[in-house]
N, C-alpha and C positions, 0 to 999 in steps of 0.2 A: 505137685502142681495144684493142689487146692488151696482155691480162694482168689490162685490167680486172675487176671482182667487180660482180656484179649482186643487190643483196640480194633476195632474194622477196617477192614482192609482199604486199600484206597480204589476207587474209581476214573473214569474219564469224568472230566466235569470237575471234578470237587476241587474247594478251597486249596489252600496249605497256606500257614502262615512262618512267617520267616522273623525270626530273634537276634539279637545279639547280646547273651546274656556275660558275654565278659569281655573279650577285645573288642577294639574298635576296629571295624573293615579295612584294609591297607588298599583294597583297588576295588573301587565302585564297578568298573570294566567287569571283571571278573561274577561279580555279584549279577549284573545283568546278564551273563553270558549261563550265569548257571540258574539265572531262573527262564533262562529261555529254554534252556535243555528238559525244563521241570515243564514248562509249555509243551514241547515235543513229546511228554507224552502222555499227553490230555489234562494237564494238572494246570491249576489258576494261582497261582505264587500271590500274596500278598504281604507286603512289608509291614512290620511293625511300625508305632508312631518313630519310635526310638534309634531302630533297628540301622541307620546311618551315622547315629548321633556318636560325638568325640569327643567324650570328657576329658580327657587327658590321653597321652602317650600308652597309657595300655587300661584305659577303663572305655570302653562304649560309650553307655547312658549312666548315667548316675544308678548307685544300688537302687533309688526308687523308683527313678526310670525303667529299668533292667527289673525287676519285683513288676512294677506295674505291665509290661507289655508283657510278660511270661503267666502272669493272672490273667490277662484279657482274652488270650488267645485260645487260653481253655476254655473261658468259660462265653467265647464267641460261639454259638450252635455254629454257625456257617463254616467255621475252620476246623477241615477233617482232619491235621497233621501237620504237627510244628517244625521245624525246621532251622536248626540255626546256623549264622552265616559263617562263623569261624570260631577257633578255639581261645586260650591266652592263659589266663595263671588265676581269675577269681571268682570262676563261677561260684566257690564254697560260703562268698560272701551273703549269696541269696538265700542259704539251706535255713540257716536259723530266722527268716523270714518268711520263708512260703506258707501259705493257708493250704497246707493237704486236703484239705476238707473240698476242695476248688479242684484240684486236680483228681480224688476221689470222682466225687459229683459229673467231673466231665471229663471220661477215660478219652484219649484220641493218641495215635503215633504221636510221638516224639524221639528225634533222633539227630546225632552228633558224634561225634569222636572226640579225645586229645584232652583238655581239661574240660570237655562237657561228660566225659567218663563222672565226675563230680554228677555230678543230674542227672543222669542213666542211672546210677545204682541208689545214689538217694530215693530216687521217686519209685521206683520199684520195692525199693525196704518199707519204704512209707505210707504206700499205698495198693502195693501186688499189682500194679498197673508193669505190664511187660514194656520195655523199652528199646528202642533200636542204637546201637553202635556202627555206624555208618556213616555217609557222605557228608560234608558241608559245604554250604551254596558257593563261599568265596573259592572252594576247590573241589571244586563237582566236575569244570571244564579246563583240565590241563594239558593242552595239546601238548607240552612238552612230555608228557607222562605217558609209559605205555599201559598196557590196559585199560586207558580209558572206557574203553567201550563194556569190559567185564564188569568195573565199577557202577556203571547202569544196569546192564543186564542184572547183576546180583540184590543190587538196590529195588529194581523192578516185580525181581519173581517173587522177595519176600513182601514189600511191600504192599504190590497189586496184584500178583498173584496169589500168595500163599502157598509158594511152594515147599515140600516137605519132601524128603528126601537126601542122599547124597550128596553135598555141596562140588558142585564142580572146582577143579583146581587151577591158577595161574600158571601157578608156578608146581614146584615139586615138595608135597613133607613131608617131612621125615621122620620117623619113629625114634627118638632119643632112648624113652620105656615102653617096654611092650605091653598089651594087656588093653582089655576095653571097658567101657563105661559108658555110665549112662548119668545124666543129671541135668539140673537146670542150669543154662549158660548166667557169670556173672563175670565182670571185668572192663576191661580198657587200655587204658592208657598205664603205665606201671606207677611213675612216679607219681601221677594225680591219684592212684587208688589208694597208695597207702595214706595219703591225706584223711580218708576215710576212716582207718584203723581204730582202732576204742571211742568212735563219736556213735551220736545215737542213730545216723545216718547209714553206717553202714550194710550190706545185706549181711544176711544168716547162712554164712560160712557150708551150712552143714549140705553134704550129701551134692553139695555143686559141681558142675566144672567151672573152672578160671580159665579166663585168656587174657592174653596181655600181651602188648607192646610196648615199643619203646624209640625215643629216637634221640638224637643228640647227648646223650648222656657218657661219662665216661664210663669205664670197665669194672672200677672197684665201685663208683656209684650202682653198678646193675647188679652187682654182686649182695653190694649193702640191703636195694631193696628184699630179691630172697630170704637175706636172712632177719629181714623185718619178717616175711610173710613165715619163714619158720619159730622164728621165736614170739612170734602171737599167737602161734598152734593153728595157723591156718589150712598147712600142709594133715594137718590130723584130722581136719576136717572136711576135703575135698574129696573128690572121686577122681579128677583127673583134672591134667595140665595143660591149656592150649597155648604156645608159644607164637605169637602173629611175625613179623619182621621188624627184626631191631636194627636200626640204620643210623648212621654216622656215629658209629660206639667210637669215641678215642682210646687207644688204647693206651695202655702202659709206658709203653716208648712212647709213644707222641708227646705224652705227658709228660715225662724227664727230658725228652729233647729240648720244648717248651725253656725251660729252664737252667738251659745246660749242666742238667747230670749225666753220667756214663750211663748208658743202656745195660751194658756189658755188667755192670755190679749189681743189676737185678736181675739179668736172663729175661727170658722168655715169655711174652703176657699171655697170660691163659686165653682161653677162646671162649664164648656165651655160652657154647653145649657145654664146655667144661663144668662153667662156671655154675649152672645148674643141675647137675650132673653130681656135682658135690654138695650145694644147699640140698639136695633131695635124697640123698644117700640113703636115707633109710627109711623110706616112703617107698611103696611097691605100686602107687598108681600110674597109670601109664600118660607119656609126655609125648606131645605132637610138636613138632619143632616149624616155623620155616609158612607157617599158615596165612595165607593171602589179607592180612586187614594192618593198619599201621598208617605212619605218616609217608605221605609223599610216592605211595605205591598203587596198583590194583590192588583194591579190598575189597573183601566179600560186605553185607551187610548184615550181623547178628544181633538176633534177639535176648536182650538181658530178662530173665526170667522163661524163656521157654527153653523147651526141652530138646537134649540136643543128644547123639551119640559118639565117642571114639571107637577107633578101630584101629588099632596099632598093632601093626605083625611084628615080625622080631626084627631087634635092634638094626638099624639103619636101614629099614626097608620102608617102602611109600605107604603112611597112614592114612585116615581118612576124618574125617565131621561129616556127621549128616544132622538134620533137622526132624524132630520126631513128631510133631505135634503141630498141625495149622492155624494161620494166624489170622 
């Protein structure tokens, strides 16, 4: 943990500013509805110039648009914590542009999911500024979602509390490997992280825990990432594995039916515990499967760069994450 930056915590009163550093907003509804919730509780939401703007079908603001409101907001005193509005496919457009020096200079939250996993782990590599893996504004209020309510609670206690401790759980996880650990959390999204892989952007592997999600992706796609992350020597480099909830996996069959081939002349699609069960085969650190963060679910909110614990009892029994370190 040395050298790490600890942004301050939030308060009642204070600022937040709100980004949209790669998609363009799909429902403005939405956007107001979750910086109301950000009002409820004591926080003052403030939109970038940009932050509505539609350049196209899946760009927000123009990259200098998108660069210029992600520079202001740092280096705004008045804005205690960024916030951006949804996720899409270019945040990586801005990494060979940012001024570190800006983000250095003026530490504050920043926090996102999904392809802002891209800008969680860059700006923590690049600066040891901790970063948050959490909610965003267009989907902060989904009444159709349950847990909504955990998803604040969790967003709340790390964010304005600083709670440390045992993370409470949604749902139930499950111990894939047994064994526990200790390390600094880094991770996200699956398929946006290995975008990361051999750039200068990425974090320093060593002595971490990983978590990851994933959603819409096929089966042998989830499979492929893995064995990205083992054949980069990632897995040699970890302490331990946090698995968040992988959702709408197609499987095998879906996929041959799609096209009408026989099911029947390939058998049976493996399952994701399989599937990494065998990338990890010969790794002894222990895997939390089934862990509350991901798209379209209750998520916890995690700190990229702070320090976090597993607790994994034997195989298929309820593990745990805790947070070791205040923020």
């Amino acid at each position: 943990m040395k050298g790490v930056v600890r942004p301050q915590k939030l308060r009642p009163g204070d600022k937040v500013g709100i980004i949209s550093p790669s998609s363009p907003v799909s429902s403005n509804r939405r956007i107001k509805r979750g910086m109301n919730i950000l009002r409820s509780l004591g926080l003052d939401p403030v939109l970038s110039k940009s932050a509505l703007t539609i350049s196209s079908p899946h760009e927000a603001g123009s990259l200098k648009e998108r660069l210029s409101d992600l520079h202001e907001m740092f280096l705004d005193k008045s804005i205690k914590a960024i916030f951006c509005t949804t996720g899409g496919y270019i945040s990586l457009q801005l990494l060979e542009f940012i001024n570190w020096n800006i983000i250095r200079e003026n530490p504050k939250i920043f926090i996102g999911y999904s392809d802002i996993t891209m800008l969680l782990n860059a700006i923590y590599s690049k600066t040891n500024l901790i970063t948050f893996h959490g909610p965003m504004i267009e989907w902060l209020d989904r009444p159709e979602m349950r847990g909504g309510r955990y998803t604040i609670r969790g967003f709340k206690n790390i964010l304005m509390k600083g709670t440390i401790g045992k993370l409470q759980s949604f749902t139930e996880w499950k111990t894939l490997k047994p064994g526990r650990a200790v390390g600094s959390l880094v991770g996200g999204n699956f398929n946006t992280l290995t975008g990361l892989f051999g750039t200068p952007y990425a974090p320093n592997w060593n002595g971490k825990i990983l978590f990851i999600e994933e959603v819409d992706e096929t089966i042998e796609g989830f499979d492929n990432y893995l064995w990205r992350l083992r054949i980069s020597r990632i897995f040699e480099k970890i302490q331990g594995l946090v698995i968040g909830k992988i959702t709408n996996i197609q499987s095998i069959d879906d996929e041959y039916d799609g096209v009408n081939r026989k099911r029947e002349k390939f058998g049976v699609s493996p399952t994701t515990e399989e599937i990494i069960l065998r990338a990890t085969d010969k790794f002894n650190f222990p895997i939390l499967y089934g862990v509350d963060f991901g798209h379209d679910v209750a998520s916890l909110t995690l700190p990229i760069g702070g320090k976090a614990r597993m607790d994994c009892p034997s195989k298929e029994k309820i593990g745990s994450l805790s947070i070791v370190k205040n923020y």
